[in-house]
SEGU-699938 format. One record per atom (N, C-alpha, C): residue number from 1; x, y, z. Coordinates in steps of 0.001 Angstrom, whole numbers, plus 524288, in hexadecimal, padded with zeros to 5 digits. Example, Ala and Ser with C-alpha at 12.3 -4.5 7.8 and 13.67 -1.06 7.14 Angstrom:
// residues 2
resi/X/Y/Z
1/83386/7E9C6/81E78
1/8300C/7EE6C/81E78
1/83390/7F31C/81E78
2/83232/7F736/81BA8
2/83566/7FBDC/81BE4
2/83264/8001E/81EBE
This chain:
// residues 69
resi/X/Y/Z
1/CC6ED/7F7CF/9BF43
1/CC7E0/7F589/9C44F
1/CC2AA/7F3A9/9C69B
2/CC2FF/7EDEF/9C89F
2/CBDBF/7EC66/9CB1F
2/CBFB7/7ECDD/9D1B1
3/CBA59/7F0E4/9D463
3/CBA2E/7F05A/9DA11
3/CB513/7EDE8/9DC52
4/CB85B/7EBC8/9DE3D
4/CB3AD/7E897/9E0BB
4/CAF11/7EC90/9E44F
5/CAB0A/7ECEE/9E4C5
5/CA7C8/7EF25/9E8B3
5/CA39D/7EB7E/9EC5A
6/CA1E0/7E7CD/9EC28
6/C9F21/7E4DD/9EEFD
6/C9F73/7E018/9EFC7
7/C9CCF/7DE52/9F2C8
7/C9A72/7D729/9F140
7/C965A/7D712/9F4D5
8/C906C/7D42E/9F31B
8/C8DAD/7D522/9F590
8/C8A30/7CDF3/9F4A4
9/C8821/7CC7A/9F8CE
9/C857B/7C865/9FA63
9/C7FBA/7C7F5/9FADD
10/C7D41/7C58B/9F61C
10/C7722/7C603/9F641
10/C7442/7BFA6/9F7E6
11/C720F/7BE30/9FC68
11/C71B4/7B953/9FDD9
11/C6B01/7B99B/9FCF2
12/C6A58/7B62B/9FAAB
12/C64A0/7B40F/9FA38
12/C6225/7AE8F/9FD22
13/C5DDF/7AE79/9FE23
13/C5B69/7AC84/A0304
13/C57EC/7AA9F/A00EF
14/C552B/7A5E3/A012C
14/C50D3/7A352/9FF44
14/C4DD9/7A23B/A03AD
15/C4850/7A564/A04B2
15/C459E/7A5AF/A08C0
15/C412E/7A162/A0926
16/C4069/79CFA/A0C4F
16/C39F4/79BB3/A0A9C
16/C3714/79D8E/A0CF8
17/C32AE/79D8F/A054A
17/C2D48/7A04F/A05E2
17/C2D0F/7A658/A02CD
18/C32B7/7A866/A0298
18/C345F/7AAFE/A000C
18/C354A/7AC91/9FA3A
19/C32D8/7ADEA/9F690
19/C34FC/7ADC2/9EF5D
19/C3B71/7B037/9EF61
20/C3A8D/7B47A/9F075
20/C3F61/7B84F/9F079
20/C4302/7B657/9F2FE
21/C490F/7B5E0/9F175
21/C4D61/7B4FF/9F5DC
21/C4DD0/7BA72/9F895
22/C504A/7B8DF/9FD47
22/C5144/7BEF1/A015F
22/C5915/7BFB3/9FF80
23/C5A59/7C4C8/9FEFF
23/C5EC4/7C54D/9FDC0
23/C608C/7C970/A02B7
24/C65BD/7C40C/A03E0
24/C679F/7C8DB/A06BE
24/C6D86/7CAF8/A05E3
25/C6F92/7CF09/A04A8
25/C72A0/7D2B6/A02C6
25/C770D/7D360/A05EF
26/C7C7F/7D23D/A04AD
26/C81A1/7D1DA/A08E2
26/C84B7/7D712/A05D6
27/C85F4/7DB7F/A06AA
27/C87C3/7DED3/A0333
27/C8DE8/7DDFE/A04D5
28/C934F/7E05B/A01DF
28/C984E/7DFCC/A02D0
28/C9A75/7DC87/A06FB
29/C9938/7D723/A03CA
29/C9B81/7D300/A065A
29/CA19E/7D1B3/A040C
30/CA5A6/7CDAD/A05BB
30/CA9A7/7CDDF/A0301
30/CA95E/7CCBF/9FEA0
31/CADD0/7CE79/9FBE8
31/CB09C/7CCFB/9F691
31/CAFED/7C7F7/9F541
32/CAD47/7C506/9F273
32/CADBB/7C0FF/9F109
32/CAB52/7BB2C/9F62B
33/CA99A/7BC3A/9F652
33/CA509/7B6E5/9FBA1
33/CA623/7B3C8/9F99B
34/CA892/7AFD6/9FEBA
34/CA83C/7A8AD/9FDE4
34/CA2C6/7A627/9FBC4
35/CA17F/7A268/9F8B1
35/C9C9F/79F0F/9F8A5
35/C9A7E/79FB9/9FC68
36/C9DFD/79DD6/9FFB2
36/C9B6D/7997E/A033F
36/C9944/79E70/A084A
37/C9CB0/7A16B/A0880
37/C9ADC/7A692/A0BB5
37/C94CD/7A808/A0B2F
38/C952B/7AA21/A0541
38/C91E8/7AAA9/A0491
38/C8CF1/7A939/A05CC
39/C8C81/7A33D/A04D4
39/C892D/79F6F/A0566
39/C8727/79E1D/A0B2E
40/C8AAD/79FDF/A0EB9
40/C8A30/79F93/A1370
40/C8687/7A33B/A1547
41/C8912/7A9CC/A127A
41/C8510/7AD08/A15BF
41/C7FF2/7ACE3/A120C
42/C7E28/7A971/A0E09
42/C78F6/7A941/A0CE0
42/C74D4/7A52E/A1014
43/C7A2D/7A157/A12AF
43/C77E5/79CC7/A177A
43/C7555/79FCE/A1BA1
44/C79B5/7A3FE/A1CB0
44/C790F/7A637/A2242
44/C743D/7A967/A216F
45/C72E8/7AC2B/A1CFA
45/C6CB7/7AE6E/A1D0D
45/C683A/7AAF2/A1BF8
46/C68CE/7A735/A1A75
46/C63C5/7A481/A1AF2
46/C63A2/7A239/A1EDF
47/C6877/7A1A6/A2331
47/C683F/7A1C6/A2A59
47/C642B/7A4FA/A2B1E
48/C6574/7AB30/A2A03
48/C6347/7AEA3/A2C93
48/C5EC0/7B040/A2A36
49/C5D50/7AD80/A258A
49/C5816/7AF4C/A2447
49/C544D/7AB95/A2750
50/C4D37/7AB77/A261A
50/C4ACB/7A880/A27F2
50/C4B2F/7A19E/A26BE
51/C48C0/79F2F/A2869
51/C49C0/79A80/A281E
51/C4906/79874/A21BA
52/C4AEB/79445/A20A0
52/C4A81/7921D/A1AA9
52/C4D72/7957A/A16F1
53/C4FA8/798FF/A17B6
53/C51E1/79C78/A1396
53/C57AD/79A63/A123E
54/C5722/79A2D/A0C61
54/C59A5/798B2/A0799
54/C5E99/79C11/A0664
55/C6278/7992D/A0490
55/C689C/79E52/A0276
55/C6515/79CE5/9FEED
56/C63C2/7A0DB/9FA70
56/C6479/79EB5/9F554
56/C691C/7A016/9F237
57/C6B7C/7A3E1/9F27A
57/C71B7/7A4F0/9F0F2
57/C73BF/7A8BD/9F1F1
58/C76EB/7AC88/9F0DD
58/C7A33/7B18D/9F286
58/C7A38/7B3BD/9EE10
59/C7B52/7B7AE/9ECE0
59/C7EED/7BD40/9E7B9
59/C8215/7BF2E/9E924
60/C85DB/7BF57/9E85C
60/C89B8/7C246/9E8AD
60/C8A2C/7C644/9E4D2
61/C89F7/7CB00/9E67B
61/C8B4B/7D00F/9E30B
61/C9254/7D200/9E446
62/C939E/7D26D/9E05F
62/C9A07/7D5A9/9E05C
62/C997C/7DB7E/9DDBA
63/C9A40/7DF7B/9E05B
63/C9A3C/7E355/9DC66
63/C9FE2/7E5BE/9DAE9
64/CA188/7E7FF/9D662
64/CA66B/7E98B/9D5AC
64/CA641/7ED7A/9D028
65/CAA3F/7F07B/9D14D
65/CA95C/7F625/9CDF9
65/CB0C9/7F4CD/9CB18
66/CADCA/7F717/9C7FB
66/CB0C9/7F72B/9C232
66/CB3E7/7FAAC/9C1D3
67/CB7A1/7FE16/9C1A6
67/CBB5B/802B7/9BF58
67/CBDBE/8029C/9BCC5
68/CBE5C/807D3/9B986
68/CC1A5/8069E/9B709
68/CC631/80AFE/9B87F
69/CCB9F/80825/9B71C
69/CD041/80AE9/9BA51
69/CD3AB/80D55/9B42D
């Protein structure tokens, strides 16, 4: 039996002046995220980061456990 246990949202940020992207971490978000959702709340943090900052893309993590019945 597969149960589902998570879904989790990793948004990356392209800073200038910066090497490293900044990651920021959405833990038990819903089941399955729209694109475009998605894509939105990586808009809405480079709102809220400093000026010039970049989506560079998202991760999505799913976690899910295995049994056996």
């Amino acid at each position: 039996m597969i149960q589902k246990l998570s879904t989790k949202l990793q948004v990356h940020l392209s800073i200038p002046g910066v090497e490293k992207l900044k990651k920021v971490t959405f833990s038990n978000v819903v089941e399955n995220p729209e694109e475009a959702e998605i894509i939105k709340l990586g808009e809405i943090m480079t709102e809220l980061d400093q000026d010039g900052t970049l989506l560079d893309g998202v991760i999505i993590t799913s976690q899910s456990r295995v049994t056996k019945n």
